[in-house]
C-alpha positions in Angstrom: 9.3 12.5 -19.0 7.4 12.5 -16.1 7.7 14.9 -12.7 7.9 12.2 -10.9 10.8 10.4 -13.0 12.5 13.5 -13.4 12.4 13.8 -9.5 13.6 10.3 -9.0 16.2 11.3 -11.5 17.6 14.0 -9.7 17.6 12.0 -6.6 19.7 9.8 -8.1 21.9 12.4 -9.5 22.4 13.7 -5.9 24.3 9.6 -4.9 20.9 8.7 -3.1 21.1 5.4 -3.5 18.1 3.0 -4.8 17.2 0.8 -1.6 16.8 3.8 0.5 14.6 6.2 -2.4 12.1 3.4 -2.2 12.0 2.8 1.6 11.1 6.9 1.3 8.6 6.3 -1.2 6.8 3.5 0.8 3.8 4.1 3.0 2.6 1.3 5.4 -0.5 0.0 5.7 -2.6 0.8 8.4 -5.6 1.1 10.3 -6.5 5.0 12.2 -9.1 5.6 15.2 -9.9 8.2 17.4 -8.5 11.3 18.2 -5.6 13.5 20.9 -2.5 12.2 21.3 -1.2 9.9 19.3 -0.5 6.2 20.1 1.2 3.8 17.4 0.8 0.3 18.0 3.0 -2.3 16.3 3.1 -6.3 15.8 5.6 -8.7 16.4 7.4 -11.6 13.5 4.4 -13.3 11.7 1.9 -11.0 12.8 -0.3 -8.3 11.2 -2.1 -5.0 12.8 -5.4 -6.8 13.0 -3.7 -8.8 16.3 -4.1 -5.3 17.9 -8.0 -4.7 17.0 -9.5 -4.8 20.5 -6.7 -3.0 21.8 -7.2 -0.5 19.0 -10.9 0.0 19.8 -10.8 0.4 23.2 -7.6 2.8 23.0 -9.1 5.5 20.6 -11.9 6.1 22.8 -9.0 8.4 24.2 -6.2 8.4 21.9 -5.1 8.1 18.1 -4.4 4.9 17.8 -2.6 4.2 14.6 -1.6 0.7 14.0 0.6 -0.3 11.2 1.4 -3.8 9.2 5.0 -3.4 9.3 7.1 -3.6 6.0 6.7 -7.4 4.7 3.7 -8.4 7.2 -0.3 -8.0 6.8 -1.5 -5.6 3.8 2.0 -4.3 3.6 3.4 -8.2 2.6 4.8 -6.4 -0.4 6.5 -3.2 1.3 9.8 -5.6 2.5 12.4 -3.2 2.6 15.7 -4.4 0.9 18.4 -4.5 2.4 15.9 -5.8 5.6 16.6 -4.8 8.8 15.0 -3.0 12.6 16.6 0.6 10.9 14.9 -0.4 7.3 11.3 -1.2 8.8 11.6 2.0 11.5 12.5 4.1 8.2 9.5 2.9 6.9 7.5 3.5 10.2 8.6 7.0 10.4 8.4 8.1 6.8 4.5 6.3 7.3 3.9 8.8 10.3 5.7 11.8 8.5 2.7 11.2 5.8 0.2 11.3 8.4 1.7 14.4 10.3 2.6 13.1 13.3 5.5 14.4 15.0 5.3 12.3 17.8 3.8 9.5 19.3 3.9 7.0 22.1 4.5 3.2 20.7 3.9 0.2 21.8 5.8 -3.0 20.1 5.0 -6.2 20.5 8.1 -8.6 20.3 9.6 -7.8 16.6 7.5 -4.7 16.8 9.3 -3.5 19.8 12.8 -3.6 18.1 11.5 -1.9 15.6 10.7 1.3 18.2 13.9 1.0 19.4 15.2 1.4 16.6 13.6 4.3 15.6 13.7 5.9 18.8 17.1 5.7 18.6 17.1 8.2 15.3 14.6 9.8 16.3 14.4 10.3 19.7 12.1 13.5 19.7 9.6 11.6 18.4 9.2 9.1 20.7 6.9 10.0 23.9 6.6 6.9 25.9 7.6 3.6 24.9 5.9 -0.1 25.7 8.1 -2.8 25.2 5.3 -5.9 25.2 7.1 -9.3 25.1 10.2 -7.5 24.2 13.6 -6.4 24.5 16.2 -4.3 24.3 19.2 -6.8 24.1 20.7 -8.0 21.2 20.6 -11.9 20.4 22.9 -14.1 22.3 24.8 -17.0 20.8 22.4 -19.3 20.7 19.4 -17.1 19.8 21.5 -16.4 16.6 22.1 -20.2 16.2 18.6 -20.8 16.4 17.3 -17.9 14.0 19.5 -19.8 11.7 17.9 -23.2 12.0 14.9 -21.6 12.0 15.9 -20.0 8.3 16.5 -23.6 7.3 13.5 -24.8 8.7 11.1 -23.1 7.2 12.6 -22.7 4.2 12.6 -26.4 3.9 9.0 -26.9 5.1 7.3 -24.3 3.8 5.6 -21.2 5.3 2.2 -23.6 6.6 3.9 -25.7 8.4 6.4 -23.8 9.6 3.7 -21.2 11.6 2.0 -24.3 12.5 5.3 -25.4 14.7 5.9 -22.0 15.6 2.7 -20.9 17.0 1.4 -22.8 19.8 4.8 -22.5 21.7 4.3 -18.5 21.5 1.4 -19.4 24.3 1.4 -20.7 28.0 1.6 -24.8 27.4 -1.0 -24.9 30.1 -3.8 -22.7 28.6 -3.7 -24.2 24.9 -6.9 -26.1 25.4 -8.5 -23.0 26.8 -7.1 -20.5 24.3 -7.6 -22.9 21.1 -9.5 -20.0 19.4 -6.5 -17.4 19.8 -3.8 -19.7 18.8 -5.8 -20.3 15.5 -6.2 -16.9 14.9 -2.6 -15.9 15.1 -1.6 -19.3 12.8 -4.2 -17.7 10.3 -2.5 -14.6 10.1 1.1 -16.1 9.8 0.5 -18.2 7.0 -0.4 -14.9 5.3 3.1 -14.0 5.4 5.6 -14.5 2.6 8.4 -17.2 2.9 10.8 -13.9 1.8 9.3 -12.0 4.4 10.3 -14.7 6.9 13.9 -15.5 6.1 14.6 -11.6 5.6 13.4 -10.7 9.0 14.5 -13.8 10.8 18.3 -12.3 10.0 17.8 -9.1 10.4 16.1 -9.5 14.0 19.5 -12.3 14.3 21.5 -9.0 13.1 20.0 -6.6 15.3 22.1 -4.5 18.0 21.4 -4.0 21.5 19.6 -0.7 22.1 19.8 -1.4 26.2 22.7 1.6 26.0 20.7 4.0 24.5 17.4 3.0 26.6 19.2 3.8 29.5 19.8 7.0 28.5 16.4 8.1 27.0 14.5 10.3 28.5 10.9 9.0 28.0 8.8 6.8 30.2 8.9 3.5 29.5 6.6 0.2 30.1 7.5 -3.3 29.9 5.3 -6.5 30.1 6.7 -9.5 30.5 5.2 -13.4 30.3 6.7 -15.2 33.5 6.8 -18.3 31.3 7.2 -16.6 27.7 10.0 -19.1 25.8 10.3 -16.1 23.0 11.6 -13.8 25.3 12.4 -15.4 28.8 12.2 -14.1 31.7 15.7 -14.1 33.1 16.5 -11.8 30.5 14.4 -8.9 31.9 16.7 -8.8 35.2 20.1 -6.7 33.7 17.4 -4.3 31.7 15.2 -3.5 34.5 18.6 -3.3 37.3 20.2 -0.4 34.1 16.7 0.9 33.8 15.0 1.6 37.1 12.7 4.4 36.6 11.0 1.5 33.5 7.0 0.7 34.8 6.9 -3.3 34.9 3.9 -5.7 34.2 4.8 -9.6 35.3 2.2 -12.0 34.1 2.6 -15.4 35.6 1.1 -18.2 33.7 1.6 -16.4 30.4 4.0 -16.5 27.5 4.6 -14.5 24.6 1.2 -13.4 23.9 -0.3 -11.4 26.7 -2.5 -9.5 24.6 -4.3 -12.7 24.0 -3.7 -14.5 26.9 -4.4 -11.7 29.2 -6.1 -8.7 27.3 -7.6 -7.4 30.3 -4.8 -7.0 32.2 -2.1 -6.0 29.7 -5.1 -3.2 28.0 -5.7 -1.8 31.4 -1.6 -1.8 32.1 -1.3 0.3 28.7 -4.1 2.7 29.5 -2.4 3.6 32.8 0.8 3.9 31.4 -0.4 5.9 28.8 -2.2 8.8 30.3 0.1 9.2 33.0 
C-alpha cells in the first residue's frame, strides 16, 4: 500500500469525511507575477483568471499578483468542489495559497469572485489584508434573485452551455457601449463557453444559497474598496446604499455609464482605483 493511501486511510479513520479530504487535496490553477506583498485576484461566474491579465501585468510591477481559476472555472474546470458552495471554493482558495506560503494577502473579487473572499475572510480573517469588492456584494440574494438563479438553472440546462453565455453575456456590459466594446464582449463569451454545464448549475445554487456576509464586513477590521457600475444589471446599484450607510470607513469607485464589467469597460480607471487602494 501506498504512503499516500495509507494517509488517506488514516484520514478516514479519524471521521474526515470524503468531500472535504479532496477539497484539501486540490490545488487551483493559477497564474504568479512579481514580487512584495501579495495581491490575489479572483473572477466572477463564467469567467477564468485570464479576464485579469492586464490587471495582472501591470500590478506585479509592485506586488505578487496571484490570480487563480476558481474551483470549476478556467484550467481548474475539473477542481468543482462537491458539495459546491462560496465556503467550498474559499476552502479551495486558501488551501491553494497555504501551498504557495502565503499567509496573507489583499483580494480583489470580481462579482462571484468577491463572495468567494467574503467568504474566506470570514474564516480566516487574519489572512485577509484589504479587500476589493469589484461589481460585488456583500448581501445575500433577495427573493427574486433566487427566483431567477433558478430559471436561469432551467435555462441553460435546456439550451446548452453556447447559447446560454451567448444570452448571458452582452447584458453583463453598458447597452450603450456594445458596438464600441464588441471585441471585449467576445472575449468574455469565449471564455464562458469554456465552462462546464455542471460547473454552471452547481454554482448558480450555491451563489442562490449564499449568506449575507454584510454583518461580518461591518465588523472587519481591514480596508475595504468597492466599485460599482452605475448601470450594472448584475449587481444594481441601489443595492450599494444599506452597505456603504453600515460600512462607512469602505473607499468607493462609481462608474457611470458602466455595468458589470468595469475592468473591461473602464480598465484605466478601475486599474488606477486598485493601485491606490492598494498601496495605501
Amino acid at each position: 500500500m501506498s504512503k499516500n493511501l495509507r494517509g488517506f486511510e488514516n484520514l478516514i479513520g479519524l471521521g474526515i469525511d470524503l468531500n472535504l479530504f479532496l477539497i484539501l487535496m486540490t490545488n487551483l490553477a493559477y497564474t504568479e507575477k512579481g514580487k512584495g506583498s501579495v495581491v490575489v485576484l479572483l473572477h466572477g461566474f463564467c469567467e477564468s483568471k485570464e479576464i485579469w491579465k492586464d490587471f495582472t501585468d501591470e500590478l506585479s510591477k509592485y506586488f505578487r499578483v496571484i490570480a487563480l481559476d476558481l474551483g470549476g472555472f478556467g484550467e481548474s474546470a475539473n477542481a468543482l468542489p462537491v458539495p459546491c458552495s462560496m465556503e467550498t471554493m474559499a476552502e479551495q482558495v486558501f488551501q491553494t495559497l497555504q501551498n504557495l506560503q502565503v499567509s496573507q494577502a489583499a483580494f480583489v473579487g470580481h462579482s462571484m469572485g468577491g463572495y468567494v473572499a467574503l467568504a474566506l475572510a470570514e474564516k480566516y480573517p487574519t489572512m485577509v489584508k484589504k479587500l476589493c469588492l469589484f461589481h460585488s456584494t456583500a448581501l445575500s440574494d433577495s427573493p427574486e434573485k433566487k427566483e431567477n438563479r433558478n430559471k436561469v438553472i432551467e435555462f441553460v440546462q435546456k439550451v446548452g452551455v453556447e447559447a446560454f453565455i451567448s444570452n448571458f453575456v452582452k447584458p453583463l456590459f453598458y447597452e450603450d457601449r456594445w458596438q464600441e466594446l464588441e471585441q471585449e464582449i467576445r472575449f468574455l463569451e469565449e471564455i464562458g463557453k469554456k465552462t462546464p454545464m455542471q460547473t454552471i448549475v452547481s454554482v448558480l445554487a450555491a451563489m442562490r444559497d449564499r449568506t449575507s456576509r454584510l454583518d461580518m464586513l461591518a465588523k472587519a477590521d481591514f480596508p475595504v474598496l468597492y466599485i460599482i457600475g452605475k448601470q450594472d444589471t448584475a449587481v444594481v446599484w441601489e443595492s450599494y446604499q444599506e452597505q456603504l450607510q453600515k460600512i462607512p470607513y469602505a473607499q468607493t469607485l462609481v462608474l457611470d455609464n458602466t455595468g458589470h464589467m468595469g475592468m473591461l469597460e473602464r480598465p484605466q480607471e478601475t486599474l488606477q482605483a486598485l493601485k491606490n487602494f492598494l498601496t495605501l
